[in-house]
C-alpha positions in Angstrom: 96.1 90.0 126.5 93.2 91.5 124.8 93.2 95.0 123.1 91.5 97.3 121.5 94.8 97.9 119.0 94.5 95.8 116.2 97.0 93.1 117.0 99.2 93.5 113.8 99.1 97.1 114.8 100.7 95.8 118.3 103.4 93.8 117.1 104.6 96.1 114.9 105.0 99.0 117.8 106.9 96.5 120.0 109.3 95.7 116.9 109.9 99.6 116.3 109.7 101.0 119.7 113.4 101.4 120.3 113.2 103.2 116.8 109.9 105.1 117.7 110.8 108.4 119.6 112.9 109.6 116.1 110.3 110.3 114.4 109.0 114.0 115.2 107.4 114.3 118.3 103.8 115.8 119.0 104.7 119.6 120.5 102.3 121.3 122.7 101.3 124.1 120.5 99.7 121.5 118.8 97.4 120.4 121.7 96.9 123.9 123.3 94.2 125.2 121.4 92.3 121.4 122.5 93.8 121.7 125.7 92.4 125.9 126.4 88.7 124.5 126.1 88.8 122.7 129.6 87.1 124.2 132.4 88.9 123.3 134.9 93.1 123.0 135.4 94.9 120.5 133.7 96.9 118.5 136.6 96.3 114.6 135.1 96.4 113.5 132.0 95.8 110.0 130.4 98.0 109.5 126.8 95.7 106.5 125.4 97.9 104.3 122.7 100.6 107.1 123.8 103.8 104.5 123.2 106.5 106.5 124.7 104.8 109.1 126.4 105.7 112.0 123.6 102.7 113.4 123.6 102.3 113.5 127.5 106.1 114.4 128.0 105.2 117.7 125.7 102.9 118.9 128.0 105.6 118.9 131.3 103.6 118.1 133.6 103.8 116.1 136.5 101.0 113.8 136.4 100.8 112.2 133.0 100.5 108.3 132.2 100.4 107.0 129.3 97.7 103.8 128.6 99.4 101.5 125.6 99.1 97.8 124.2 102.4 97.5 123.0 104.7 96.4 126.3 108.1 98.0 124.5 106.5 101.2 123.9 105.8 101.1 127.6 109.3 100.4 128.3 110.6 103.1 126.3 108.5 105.3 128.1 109.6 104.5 131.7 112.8 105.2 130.4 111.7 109.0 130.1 110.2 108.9 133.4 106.3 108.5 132.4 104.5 106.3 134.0 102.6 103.8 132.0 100.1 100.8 132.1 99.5 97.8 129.6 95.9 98.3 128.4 93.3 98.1 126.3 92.0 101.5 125.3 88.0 100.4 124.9 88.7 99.7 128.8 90.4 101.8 130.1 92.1 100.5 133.8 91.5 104.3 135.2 88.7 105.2 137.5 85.3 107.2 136.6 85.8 111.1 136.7 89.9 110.5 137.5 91.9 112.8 135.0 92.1 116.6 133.5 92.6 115.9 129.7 93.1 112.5 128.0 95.4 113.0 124.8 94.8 110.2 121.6 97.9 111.8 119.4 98.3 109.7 115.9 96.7 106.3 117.6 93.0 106.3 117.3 93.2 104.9 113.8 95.0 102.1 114.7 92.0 101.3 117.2 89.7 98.3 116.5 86.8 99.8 118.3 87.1 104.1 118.5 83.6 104.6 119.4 84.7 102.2 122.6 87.6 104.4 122.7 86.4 108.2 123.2 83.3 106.4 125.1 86.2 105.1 128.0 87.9 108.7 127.7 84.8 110.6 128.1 84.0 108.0 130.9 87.4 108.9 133.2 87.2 112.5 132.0 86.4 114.6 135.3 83.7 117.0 134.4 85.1 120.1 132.5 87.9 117.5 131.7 88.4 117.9 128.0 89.9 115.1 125.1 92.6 115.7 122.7 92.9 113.6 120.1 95.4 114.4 116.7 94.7 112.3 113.9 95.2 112.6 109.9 92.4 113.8 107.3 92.5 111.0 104.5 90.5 112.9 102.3 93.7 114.9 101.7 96.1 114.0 98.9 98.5 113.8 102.3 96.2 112.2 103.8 95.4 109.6 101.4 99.9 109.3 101.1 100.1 107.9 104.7 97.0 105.8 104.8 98.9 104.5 101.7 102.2 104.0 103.4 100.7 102.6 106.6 99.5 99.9 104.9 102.6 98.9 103.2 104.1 99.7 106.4 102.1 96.4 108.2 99.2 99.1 109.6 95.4 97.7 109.9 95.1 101.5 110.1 91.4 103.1 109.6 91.9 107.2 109.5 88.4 109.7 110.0 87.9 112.8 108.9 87.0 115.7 111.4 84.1 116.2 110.9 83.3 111.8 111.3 85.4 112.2 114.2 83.6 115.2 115.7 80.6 113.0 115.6 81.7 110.3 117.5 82.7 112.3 120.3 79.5 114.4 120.6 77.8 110.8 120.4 79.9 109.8 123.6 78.6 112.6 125.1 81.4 114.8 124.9 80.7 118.9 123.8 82.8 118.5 120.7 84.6 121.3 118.3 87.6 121.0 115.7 90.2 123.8 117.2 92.8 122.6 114.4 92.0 121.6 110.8 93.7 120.5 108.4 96.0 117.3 107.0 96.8 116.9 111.0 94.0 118.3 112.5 92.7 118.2 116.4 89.1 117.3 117.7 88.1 118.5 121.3 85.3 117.1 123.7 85.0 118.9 126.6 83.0 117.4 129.9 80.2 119.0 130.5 78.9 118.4 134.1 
């Protein structure tokens, strides 16, 4: 199967995803200041590379999926009751205009192609729809640590910082702010009619 995760990256998620939901989980308060910019209601929600649904199961709602590569992170996540498709995130199997938010928590820099990416989320996004995505400033000494141990992990990881990753989701079209800076910072694009 093709995919936009780097297919290293893939393998390495199927060999840990038994292991994967110990590590600490994405909490909501993280997303909500992404997730306020919406204008509309957030009913369903699309967790691209979202392995075992944390970031979706966060939210407690009861339309979330989660879109992954990696067939045992998949699995793990049926086990918590998310529903979830093998895909590839640059195409996205979701219809035009079908979901409320679409969440990229910790996985967009193990994409091959994110432009592809946010272009596909902004694509199913319904219009005042907004994207989440969480990712990791390398510019910071933290940063620059897990880029570091990423790689040694097996990673092909490639991290942005905000302000590069700002710019790719205005150039999908997307209204595009930074509610959360920082080492683990959020970018928002919101839907705009």
């Amino acid at each position: 199967m093709a995919s936009d995760t780097r297919i290293g990256d893939v393998e390495v998620f199927d060999r840990v995803a038994r292991l994967y939901d110990l590590k600490p989980a994405t909490r909501r308060r993280k997303l909500e200041p992404a997730l306020a910019l919406a204008d509309r209601d957030i009913g369903r929600v699309l967790d691209v590379g979202g392995g075992t649904g944390q970031g979706v199961r966060s939210l407690d709602l009861p339309d979330g999926v989660v879109v992954d590569a990696a067939a045992e992170m998949l699995a793990r996540a049926r086990e918590h009751d998310v529903e979830g498709a093998r895909g590839d995130a640059a195409r996205l199997p979701v219809a035009d205009e079908s979901v409320d938010a679409v969440l990229i928590l910790d996985a967009l820099h193990h994409m091959a192609r994110p432009d592809a990416v946010i272009e596909e989320a902004a694509r199913v996004l319904r219009p005042g729809g907004v994207l989440a995505s969480l990712e990791f400033d390398p510019t910071t000494v933290r940063g620059r640590a897990l880029a570091a141990a990423e790689h040694l992990f097996g990673f092909d990881s490639r991290f942005f910082t905000a302000a590069d990753l700002a710019a790719k989701v205005r150039a999908a079209g997307l209204s595009a702010s930074i509610p959360r800076g920082g080492f683990e910072y959020t970018v928002a694009g919101v839907k705009r009619s």
